[in-house]
C-alpha positions, -999 to 999 in steps of 0.1 A, spaced: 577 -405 637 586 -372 651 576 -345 628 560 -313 636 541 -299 608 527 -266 628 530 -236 608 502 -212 621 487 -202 653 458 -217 665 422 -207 660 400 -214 690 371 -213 665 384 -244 648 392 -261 684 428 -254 681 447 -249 708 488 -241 710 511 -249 737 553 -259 742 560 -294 739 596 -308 737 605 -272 734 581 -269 701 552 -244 694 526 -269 684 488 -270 674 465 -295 693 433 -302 677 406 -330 685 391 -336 650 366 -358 647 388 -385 635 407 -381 672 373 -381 691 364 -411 676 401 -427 687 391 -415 723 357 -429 724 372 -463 710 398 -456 736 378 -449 765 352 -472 757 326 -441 752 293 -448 733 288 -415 725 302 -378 726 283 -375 756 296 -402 771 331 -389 767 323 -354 778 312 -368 807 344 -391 813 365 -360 813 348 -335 830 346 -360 860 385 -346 867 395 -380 878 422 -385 846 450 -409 847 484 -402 834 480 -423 806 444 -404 799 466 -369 796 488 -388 771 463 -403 748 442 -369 748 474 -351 738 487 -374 717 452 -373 695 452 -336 697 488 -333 683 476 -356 655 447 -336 647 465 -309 649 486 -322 623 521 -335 642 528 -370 632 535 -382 666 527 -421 683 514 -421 719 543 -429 730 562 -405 714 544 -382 734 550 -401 767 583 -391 766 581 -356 752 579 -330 777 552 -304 782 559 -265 790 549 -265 827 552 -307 834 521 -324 846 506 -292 860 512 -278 821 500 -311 806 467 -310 829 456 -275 820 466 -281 783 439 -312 779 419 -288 801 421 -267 774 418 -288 751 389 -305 759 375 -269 768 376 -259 731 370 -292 716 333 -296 736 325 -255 741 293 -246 724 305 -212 714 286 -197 740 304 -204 772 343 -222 770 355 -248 791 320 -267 794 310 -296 775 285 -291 751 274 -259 769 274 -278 804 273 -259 833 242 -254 857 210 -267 841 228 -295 820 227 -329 814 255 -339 796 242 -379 797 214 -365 777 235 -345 753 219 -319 762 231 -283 767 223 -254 796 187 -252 794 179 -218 777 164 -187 798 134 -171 787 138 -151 759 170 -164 749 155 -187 724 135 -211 748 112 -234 725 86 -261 735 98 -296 733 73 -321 716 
């Protein structure tokens, strides 16, 4: 089950992200097809729910796996968890942590500011599925 279809370089406006693995350029990708195996996965109920999962920076090995191995598939590698398990990532687990960092970085940005989950930072609620709350005059409406 080990073959690579990547062909282009990955476009961050997509969600794509590329990295080294097994000594491979390759294009990671969480579709929506791979963010509905990790919420089955991770026993999320929502989006939300995952976003908050991972941005709690308490991943297990087996987390860092799964999350690659679903971006390798949306990105379009036909690869098995546990191909992945034994495939090794350009920089070893330090690599493999900042590439799901990435990753999930891309995957949950809301085009405004990278690496936050549905535009999380100060001001957020991510349980809500809410973003950063807007600043005034930076299209700040009235909720009903």
């Amino acid at each position: 089950m080990r073959d690579p279809v990547t062909v282009n370089r990955a476009n961050r406006h997509r969600g794509e992200v590329e990295a080294v693995i097994d000594g491979e350029r390759r294009i990671l990708c969480l579709t929506l097809g791979a963010l509905a195996e990790l919420e089955c996965a991770f026993e999320a109920e929502s989006l939300a729910d995952l976003g908050t999962r991972f941005s709690g920076n308490r991943l297990k090995s087996a987390d860092l796996i799964r999350i690659l191995a679903c971006g390798l598939r949306g990105g379009g590698n036909r690869l098995s968890d546990d191909d992945v398990a034994d495939m090794a990532v350009e920089g070893g687990l330090a690599g493999a942590a900042r590439l799901v960092g990435e990753l999930l970085a891309v995957t949950f940005a809301d085009g405004a500011k990278a690496g936050s989950v549905n535009g999380a930072g100060p001001g957020s609620d991510l349980r809500s599925g809410q973003g950063p709350t807007p600043k005034s005059g930076q299209g700040a409406t009235a909720s009903p």
